[in-house]
C-alpha positions in Angstrom: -144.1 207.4 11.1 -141.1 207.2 13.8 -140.3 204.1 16.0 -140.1 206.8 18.6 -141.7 209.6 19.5 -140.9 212.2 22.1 -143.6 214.8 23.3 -142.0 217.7 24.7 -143.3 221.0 26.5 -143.8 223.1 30.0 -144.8 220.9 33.1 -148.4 220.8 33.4 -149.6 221.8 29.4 -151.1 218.4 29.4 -148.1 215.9 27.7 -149.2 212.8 30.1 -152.9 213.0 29.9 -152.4 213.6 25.9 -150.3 210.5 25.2 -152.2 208.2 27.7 -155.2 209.1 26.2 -154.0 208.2 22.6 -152.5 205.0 23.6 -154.9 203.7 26.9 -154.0 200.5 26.4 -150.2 200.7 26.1 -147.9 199.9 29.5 -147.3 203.6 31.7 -143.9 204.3 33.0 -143.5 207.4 35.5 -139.7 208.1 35.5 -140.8 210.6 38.3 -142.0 207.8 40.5 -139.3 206.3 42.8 -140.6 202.4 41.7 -140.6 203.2 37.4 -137.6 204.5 37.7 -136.0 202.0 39.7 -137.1 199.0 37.3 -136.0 200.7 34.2 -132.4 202.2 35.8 -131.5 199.3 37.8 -131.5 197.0 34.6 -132.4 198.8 30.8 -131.6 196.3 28.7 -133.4 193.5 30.6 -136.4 195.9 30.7 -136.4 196.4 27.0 -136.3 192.9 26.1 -138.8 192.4 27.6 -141.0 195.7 26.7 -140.4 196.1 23.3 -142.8 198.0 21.9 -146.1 199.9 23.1 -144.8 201.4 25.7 -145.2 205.6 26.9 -142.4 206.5 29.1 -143.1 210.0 31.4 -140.3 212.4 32.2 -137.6 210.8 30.3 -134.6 213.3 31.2 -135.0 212.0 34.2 -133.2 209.0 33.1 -130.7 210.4 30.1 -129.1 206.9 29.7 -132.3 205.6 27.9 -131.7 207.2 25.0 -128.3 205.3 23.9 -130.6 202.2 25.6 -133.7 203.1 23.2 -130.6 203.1 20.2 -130.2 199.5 20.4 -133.6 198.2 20.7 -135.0 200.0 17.9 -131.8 199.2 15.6 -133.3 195.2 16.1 -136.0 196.1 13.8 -135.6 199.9 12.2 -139.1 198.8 9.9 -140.9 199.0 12.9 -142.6 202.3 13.9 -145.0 203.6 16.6 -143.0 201.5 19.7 -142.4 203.7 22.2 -143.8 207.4 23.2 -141.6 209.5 25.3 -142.8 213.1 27.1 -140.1 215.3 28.7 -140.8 218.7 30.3 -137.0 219.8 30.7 -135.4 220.0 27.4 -131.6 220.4 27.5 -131.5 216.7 28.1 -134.5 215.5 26.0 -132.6 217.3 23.1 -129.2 216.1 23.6 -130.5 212.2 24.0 -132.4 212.3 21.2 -129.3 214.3 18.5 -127.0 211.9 20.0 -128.1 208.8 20.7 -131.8 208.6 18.1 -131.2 210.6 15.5 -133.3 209.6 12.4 -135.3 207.0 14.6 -137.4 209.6 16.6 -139.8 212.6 16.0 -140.0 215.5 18.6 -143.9 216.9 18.9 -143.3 220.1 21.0 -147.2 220.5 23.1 -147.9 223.9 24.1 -150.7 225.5 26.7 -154.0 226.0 25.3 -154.6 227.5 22.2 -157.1 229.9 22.1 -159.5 227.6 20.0 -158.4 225.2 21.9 -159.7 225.8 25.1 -163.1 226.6 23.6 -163.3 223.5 21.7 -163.2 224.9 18.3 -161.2 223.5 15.1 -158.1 225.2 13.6 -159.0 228.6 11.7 -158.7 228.1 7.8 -156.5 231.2 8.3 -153.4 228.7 8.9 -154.5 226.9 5.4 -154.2 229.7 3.6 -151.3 231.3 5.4 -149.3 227.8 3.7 -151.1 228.6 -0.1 -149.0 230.5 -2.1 -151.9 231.4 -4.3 -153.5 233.4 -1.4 -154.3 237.0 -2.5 -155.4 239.6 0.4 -158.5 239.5 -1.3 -158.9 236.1 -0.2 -158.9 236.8 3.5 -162.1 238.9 3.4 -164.1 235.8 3.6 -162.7 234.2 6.5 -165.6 233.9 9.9 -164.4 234.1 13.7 -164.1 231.3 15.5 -164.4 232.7 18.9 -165.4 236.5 20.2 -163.5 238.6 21.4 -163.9 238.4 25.1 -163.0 234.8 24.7 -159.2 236.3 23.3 -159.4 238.5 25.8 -159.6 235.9 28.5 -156.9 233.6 27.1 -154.6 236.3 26.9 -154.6 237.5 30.5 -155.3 234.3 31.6 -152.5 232.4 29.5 -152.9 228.6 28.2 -152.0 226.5 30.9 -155.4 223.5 31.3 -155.7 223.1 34.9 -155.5 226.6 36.0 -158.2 227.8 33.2 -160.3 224.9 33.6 -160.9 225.2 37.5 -160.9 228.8 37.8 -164.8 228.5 35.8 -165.6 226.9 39.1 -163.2 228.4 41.6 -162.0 232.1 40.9 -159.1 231.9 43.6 -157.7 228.4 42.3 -155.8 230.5 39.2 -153.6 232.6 41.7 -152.7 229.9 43.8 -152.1 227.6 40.8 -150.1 230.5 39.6 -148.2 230.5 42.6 -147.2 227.1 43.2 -146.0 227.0 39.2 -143.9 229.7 39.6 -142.3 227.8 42.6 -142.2 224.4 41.4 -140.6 225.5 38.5 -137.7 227.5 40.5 -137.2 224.9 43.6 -137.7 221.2 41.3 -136.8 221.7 37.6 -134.4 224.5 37.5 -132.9 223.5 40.5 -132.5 219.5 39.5 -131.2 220.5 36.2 -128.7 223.5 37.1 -127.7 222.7 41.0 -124.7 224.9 41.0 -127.1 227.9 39.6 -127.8 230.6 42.5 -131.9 229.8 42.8 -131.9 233.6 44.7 -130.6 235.3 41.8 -132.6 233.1 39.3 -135.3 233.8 41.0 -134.9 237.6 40.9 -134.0 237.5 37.5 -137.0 236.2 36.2 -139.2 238.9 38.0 -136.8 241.3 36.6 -137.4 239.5 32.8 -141.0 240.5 32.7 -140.3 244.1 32.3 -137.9 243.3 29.3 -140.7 241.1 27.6 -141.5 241.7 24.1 -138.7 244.3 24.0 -135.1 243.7 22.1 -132.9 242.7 24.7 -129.9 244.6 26.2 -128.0 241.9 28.3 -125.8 244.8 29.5 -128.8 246.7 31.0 -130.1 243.2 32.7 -127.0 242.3 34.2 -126.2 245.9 36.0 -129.5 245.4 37.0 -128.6 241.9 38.8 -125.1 243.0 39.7 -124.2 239.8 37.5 -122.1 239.2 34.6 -123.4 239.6 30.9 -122.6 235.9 30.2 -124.5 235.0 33.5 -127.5 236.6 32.1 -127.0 234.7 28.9 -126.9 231.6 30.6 -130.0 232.2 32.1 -131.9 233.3 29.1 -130.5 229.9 27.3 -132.1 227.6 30.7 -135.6 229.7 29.8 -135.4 229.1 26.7 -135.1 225.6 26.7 -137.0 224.8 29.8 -140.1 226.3 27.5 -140.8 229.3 29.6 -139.6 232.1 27.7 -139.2 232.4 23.2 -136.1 233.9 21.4 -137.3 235.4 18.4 -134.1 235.8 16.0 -134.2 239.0 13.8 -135.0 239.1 10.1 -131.6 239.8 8.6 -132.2 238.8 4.5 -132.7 242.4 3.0 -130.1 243.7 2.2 -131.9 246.9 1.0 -131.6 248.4 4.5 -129.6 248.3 7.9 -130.9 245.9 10.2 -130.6 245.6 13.9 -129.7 242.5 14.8 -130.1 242.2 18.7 -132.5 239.2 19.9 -135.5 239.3 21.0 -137.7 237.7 23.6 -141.1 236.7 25.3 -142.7 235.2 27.7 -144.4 232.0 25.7 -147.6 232.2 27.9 -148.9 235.4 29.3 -150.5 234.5 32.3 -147.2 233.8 33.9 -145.9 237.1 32.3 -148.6 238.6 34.0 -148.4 236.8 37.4 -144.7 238.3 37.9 -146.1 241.5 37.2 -149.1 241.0 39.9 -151.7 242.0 36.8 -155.0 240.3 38.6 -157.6 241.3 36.1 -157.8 242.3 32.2 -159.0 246.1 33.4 -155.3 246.5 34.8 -154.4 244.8 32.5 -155.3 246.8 29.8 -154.2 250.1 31.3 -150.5 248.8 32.0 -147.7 249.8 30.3 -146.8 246.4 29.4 -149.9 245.6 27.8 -148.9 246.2 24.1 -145.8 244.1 24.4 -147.8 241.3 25.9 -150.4 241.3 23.5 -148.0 241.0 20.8 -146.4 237.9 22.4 -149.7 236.5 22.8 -150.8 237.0 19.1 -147.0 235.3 18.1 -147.0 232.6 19.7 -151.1 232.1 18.5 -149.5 232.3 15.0 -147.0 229.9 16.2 -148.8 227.1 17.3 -151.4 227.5 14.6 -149.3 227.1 11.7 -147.2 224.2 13.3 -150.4 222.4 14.3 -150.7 221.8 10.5 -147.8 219.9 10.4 -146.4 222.4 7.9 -141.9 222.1 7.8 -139.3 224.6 7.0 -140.9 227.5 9.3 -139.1 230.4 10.4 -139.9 232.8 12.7 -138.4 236.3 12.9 -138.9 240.1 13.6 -137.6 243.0 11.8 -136.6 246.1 12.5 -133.8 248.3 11.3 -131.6 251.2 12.5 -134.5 254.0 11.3 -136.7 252.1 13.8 -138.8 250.4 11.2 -140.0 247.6 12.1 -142.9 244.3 12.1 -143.5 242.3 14.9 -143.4 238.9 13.3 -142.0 237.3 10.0 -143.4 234.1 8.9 -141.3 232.0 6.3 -141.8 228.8 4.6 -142.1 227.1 0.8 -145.0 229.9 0.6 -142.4 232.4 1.0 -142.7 235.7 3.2 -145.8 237.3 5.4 -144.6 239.9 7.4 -147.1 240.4 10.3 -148.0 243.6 12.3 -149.9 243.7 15.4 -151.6 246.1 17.5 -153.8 246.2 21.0 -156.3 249.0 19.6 -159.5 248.3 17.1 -158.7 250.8 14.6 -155.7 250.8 11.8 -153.9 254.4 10.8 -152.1 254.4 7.5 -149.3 256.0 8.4 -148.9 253.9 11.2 -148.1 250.4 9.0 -145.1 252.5 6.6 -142.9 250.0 7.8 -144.8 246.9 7.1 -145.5 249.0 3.7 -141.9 249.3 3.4 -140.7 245.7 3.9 -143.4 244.4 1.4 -142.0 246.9 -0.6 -138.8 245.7 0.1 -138.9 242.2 0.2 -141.7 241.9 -2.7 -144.0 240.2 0.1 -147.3 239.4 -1.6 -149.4 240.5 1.1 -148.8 241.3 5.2 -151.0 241.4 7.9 -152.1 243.4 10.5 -154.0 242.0 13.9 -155.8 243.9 16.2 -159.0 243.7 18.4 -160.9 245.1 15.2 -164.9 243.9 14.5 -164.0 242.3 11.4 -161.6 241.6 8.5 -161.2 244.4 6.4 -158.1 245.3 3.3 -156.3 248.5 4.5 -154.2 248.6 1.3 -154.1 246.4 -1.7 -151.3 244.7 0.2 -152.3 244.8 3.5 -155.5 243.5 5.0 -156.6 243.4 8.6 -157.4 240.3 10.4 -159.0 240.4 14.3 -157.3 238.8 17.2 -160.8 236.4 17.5 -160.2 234.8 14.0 -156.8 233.6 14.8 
């Protein structure tokens, strides 16, 4: 639909392999490879004149002039879509290129880590479908199948989504760790040190160890930074590089009703939980399951499943939020669109209390929510109240 189109994510969730694999036949520039990058640099234009179309470029920020080059050759024929296919793993740059340089002219596909369903090969849940319909009564839910068991959540979530490492540890149990590893460092020494080079790496580093015990929670910048014997804005700073180098997801608070006092601090997760639970040296889903963190992780994991499931239909106009206000009510996650407001809870045990969901009560109350939603490691889907209805972590 776009003339250009830019595939952005984490390094290693699989952007090269998908775009070469939908185009095999298109020409394959590496802008990490000393030789691509030298024959588009040393000359753009004369490149693009001749290579005008059909063409997938890899790691574009490492070259941020393309963009205003890209401009020019698709203004010659703005009728003409499907040209070029761009992938970027760093996005400060990616992002400023494309608003500045190709607005209107290209389409950003963000790629995430596996999926759950995903990774075991399975199609989309009709869940998402009918999370977009409007006409959707809790009712409705109670005829929805799993698509997966649970021990197959179960392993995704400790494991996280990244291919490679999930992929080769079925063979090799020790490869996840040392992938793991070398991520983590890669990530630190290359990107965040090419992108930032005045940032203190020691301190980075630190901080994000620090980070995982503030994962899922509301974040107190003040806290973090006495922590770090930094400044708050320093700590700001680095949330912002996380946040757009894909590692880590601000979730902005729900602040439309205006029927109670709402808290309005940020917050933040981890985006895939294997690396949450790398930092914190979780080896297996036993210890897992006993650690203190285990609740907030499973939250992030059942978000950002959500997430990716309802933009993998394509659907615009989503927001996503939490709520809670100043008598510690709260949900975990609010999903907005043209189908208007689900307000989602969600929970590591199998079982559902009553008294336990008054504030998803209340805000459906509140907000005149049709329904909300509760997930949890429950058997099967079941309606709690005539406005709430219970959906497992395996049919998601």
């Amino acid at each position: 639909m776009f003339p250009v189109v830019a595939v952005i994510g984490p390094r290693q969730c699989g952007k090269s392999t998908l775009v070469r694999r939908l185009q095999p036949r298109w020409k394959y520039y590496d802008l990490e490879s000393p030789d691509d990058y030298q024959l588009i640099s040393s000359d753009p234009v004369a490149f693009f004149s001749i290579n005008q179309k059909n063409i997938i470029i890899n790691e574009a920020q490492q070259y941020p002039t393309l963009f205003s080059t890209l401009r020019g050759v698709v203004d010659t024929d703005r009728q003409k879509k499907g040209r070029f296919l761009l992938t970027g793993s760093s996005s400060p740059e990616i992002i400023k290129g494309m608003s500045e340089s190709l607005a209107g002219r290209i389409a950003s596909i963000e790629l995430w880590p596996f999926k759950q369903n995903e990774f075991y090969e399975t199609p989309l849940p009709v869940l998402y479908k009918m999370l977009l319909d409007e006409q959707v009564q809790p009712t409705d839910f109670l005829d929805l199948q799993p698509t997966l068991d649970i021990g197959q959540s179960m392993d995704i979530w400790f494991k996280g989504g990244f291919p490679e490492p999930l992929i080769e540890s079925t063979k090799n149990r020790y490869f996840y760790q040392q992938w793991m590893e070398n991520y983590v460092a890669d990530y630190v020494a290359r990107d965040i040190r090419a992108l930032f080079p005045r940032l203190n790496i020691y301190n980075f580093r630190r901080f994000l160890t620090m980070l995982a015990q503030f994962s899922g929670h509301q974040l107190n910048m003040s806290d973090m930074a006495r922590t770090l014997e930094v400044s708050v804005s320093t700590i700001r700073d680095y949330l912002d590089i996380i946040h757009q180098t894909f590692l880590w997801r601000n979730l902005p608070p729900f602040t439309k009703n205006r029927l109670k006092k709402v808290q309005k601090a940020k917050k933040g997760f981890f985006r895939d939980q294997g690396i949450l639970h790398y930092f914190l040296k979780i080896s297996d889903i036993d210890r897992l399951l006993i650690h203190p963190v285990a609740g907030f992780s499973f939250e992030s994991f059942v978000i950002e499943e959500l997430i990716r499931g309802l933009q993998a239909t394509m659907a615009a106009q989503l927001d996503f939020s939490y709520y809670r206000t100043v008598d510690k009510s709260k949900v975990d996650l609010v999903l907005e669109g043209a189908f208007g407001v689900i307000p989602v809870e969600i929970r590591l045990n199998s079982g559902v209390q009553g008294k336990t969901l008054r504030g998803l009560a209340n805000f459906i109350a509140d907000t005149r929510a049709t329904y909300g939603i509760v997930i949890n490691c429950g058997k099967r889907v079941e309606q709690i109240t005539d406005k709430i209805v219970q959906i497992p972590v395996h049919y998601i």
